[in-house]
N, C-alpha and C positions, 0 to 999 in steps of 0.2 A: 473853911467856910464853903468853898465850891463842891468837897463831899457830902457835907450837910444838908446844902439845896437838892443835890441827886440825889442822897437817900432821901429826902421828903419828897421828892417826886414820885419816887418809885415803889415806895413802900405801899400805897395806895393798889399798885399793879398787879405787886405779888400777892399781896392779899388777896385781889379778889380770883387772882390766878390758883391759888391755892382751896377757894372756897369752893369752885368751881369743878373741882377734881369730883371723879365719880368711881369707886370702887365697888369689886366685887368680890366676894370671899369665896374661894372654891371648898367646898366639904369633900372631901377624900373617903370614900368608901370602898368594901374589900370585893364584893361581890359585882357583878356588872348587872345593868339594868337590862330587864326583859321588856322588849319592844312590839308591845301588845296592842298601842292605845290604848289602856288603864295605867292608870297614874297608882304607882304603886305607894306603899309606906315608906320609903327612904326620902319620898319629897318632901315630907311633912314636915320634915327638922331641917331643912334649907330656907334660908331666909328670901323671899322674893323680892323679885327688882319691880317695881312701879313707876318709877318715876318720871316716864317716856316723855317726848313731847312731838309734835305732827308736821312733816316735811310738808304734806299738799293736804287741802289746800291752801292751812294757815301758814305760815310757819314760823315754828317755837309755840306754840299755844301748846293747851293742855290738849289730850287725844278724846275725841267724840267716842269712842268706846274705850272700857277697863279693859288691860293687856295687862297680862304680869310674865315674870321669866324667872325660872329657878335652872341652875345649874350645879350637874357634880362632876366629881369626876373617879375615877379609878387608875390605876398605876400603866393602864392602856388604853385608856381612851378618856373621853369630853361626852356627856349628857347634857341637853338641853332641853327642857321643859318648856316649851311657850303654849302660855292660856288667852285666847283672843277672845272675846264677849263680843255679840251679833245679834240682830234681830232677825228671827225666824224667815221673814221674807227676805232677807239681803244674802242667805246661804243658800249655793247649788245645790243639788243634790243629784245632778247626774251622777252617775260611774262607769267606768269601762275598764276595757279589761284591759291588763297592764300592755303597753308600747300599741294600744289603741287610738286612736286622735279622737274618740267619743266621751273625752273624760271632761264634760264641761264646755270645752273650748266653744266658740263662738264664729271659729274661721271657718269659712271656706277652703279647705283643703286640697280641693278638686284643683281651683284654680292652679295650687302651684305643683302637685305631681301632676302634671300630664306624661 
């Protein structure tokens, strides 16, 4: 009897511990991906992950912009695909040149090399 009562307590648990599981499936491909900024054709046939949800400033709601992530891999390395959706005024568009501190940023600089 006292087993009985745990497992109906618990069975509730697992379940929903189990429903809650979030998987990802890696696709294995032979060639490695050229890292261009164009989203080549081996993405096309990886299934994307959507189903994110927002640390700040909700948190667990649904995301105020569509993000998606596709991932492969090869026998030497992890590709990650991530596509973030944006409203034209909410993207920088500064640039600098690489180990420059004009790439956007917003600090004052000056202050801390003196």
């Amino acid at each position: 009897m006292k087993k009985l009562i745990t497992l109906l307590f618990l069975t509730p648990l697992i379940l929903s511990a189990v429903s809650n599981d979030k998987v990802v499936t890696l696709k294995k491909i032979d060639s490695p991906i050229k890292i261009d900024g164009i989203i080549d054709g081996e993405w096309n046939s990886v299934t994307e992950i959507a189903d994110f949800f927002q640390l700040l400033p909700y948190y667990a709601k649904e995301p105020s912009r569509k993000t998606y992530a596709k991932v492969l891999t090869t026998e030497y390395a992890l590709y990650c695909l991530i596509v973030c959706y944006d409203s034209l005024d909410n993207i920088q568009q500064h640039t600098g040149k690489l180990d420059d501190f004009g790439g956007g940023c917003r600090l004052n600089y000056a202050r801390y090399f003196r």
